[in-house]
VMD Tcl script that draws the C-alpha trace (Angstrom):
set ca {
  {-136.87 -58.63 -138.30}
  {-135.93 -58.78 -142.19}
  {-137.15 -61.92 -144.31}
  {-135.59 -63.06 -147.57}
  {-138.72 -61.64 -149.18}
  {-138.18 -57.97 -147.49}
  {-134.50 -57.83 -149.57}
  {-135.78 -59.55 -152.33}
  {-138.94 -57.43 -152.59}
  {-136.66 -54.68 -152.42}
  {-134.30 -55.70 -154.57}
  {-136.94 -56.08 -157.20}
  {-138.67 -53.10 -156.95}
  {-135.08 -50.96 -156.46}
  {-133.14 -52.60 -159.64}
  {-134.60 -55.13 -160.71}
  {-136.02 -53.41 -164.15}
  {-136.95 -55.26 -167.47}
  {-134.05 -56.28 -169.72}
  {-133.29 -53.69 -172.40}
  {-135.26 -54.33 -175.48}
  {-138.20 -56.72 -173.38}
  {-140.21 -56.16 -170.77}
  {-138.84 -59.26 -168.74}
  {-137.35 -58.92 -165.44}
  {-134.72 -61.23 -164.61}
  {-136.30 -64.31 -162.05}
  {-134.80 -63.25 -158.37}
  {-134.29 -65.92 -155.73}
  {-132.34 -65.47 -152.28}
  {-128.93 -67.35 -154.35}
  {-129.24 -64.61 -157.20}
  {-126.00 -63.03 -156.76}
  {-125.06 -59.18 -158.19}
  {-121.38 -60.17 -158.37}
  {-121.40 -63.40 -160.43}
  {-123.26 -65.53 -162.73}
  {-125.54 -64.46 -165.70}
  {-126.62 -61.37 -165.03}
  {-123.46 -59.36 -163.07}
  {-123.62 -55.52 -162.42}
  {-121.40 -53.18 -163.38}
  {-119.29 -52.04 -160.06}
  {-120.23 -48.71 -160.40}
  {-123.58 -49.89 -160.42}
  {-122.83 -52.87 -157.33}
  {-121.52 -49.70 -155.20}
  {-124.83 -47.76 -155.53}
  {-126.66 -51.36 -154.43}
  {-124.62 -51.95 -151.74}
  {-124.85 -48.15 -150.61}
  {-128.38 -47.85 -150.84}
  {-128.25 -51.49 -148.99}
  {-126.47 -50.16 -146.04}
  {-129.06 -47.41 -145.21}
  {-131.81 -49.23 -145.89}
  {-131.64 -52.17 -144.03}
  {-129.52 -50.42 -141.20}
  {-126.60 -52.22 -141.44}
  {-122.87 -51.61 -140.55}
  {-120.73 -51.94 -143.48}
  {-117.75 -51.93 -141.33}
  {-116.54 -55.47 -142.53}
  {-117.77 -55.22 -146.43}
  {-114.83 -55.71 -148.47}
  {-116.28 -54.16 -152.13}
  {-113.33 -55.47 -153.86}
  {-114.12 -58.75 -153.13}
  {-117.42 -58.72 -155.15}
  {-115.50 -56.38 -157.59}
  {-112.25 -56.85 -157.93}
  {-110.42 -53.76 -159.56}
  {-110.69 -54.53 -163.18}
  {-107.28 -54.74 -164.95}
  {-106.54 -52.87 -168.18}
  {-107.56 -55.49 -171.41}
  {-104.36 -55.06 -172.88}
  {-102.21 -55.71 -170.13}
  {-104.98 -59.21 -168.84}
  {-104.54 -60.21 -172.62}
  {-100.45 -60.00 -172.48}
  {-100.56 -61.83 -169.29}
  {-103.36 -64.41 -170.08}
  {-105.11 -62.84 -167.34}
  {-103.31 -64.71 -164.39}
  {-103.55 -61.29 -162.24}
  {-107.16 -60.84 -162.39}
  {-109.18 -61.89 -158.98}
  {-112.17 -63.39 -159.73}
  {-115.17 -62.52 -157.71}
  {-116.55 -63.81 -155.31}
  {-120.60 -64.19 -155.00}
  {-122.38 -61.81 -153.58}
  {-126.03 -63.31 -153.23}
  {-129.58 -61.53 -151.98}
  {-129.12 -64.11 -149.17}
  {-126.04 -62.81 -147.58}
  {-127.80 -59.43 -147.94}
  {-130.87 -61.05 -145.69}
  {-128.43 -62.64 -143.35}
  {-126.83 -59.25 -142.81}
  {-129.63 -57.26 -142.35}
  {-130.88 -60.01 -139.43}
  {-127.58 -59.35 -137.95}
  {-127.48 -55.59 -138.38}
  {-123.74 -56.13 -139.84}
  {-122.04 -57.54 -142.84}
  {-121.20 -60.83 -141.90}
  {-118.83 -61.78 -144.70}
  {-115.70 -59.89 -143.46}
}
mol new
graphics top color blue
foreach p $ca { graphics top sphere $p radius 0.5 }
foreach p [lrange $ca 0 end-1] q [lrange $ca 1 end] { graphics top cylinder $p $q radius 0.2 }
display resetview
């Protein structure tokens, strides 16, 4: 069965890399979440997670909804003349749903 510490462990060792200019990595819990807070990735960057995810860990990403996590980013121009009503805002995507869903052997945030 995965733990929190298998995801995390690979989480960490997969992406987790110092911050540019320091040799920190950023602290990792089971709530850090790849979609919001702090320290978000890019969604070119969230696909390659969540792909290498999938086939890790085994599991079905039948019910993953990407956009979710990442919305589609709207053009700066056109968020600025609108005052950015139309954006989506993501929603969390945390190293814990990851553990949940690799118990379960499929997302389980449809």
């Amino acid at each position: 069965m995965v733990s929190n510490e298998d995801v995390i462990e690979w989480y960490s060792q997969r992406f987790n890399k110092p911050v540019l200019f320091s040799k920190k990595q950023i602290p990792v819990t089971i709530d850090t979440s790849l979609s919001t807070g702090r320290y978000v990735w890019a969604s070119e960057t969230g696909a390659e997670i969540m792909d290498e995810y999938f086939e890790h860990f085994g599991v079905d990403p039948a019910d993953f909804d990407f956009y979710k996590y990442w919305p589609i980013e709207t053009f700066i121009l056109f968020a600025l003349c609108t005052s950015g009503n139309d954006q989506d805002e993501p929603q969390p995507l945390t190293l814990g749903m990851l553990a949940e869903s690799a118990r379960a052997g499929k997302w389980l945030y449809g």
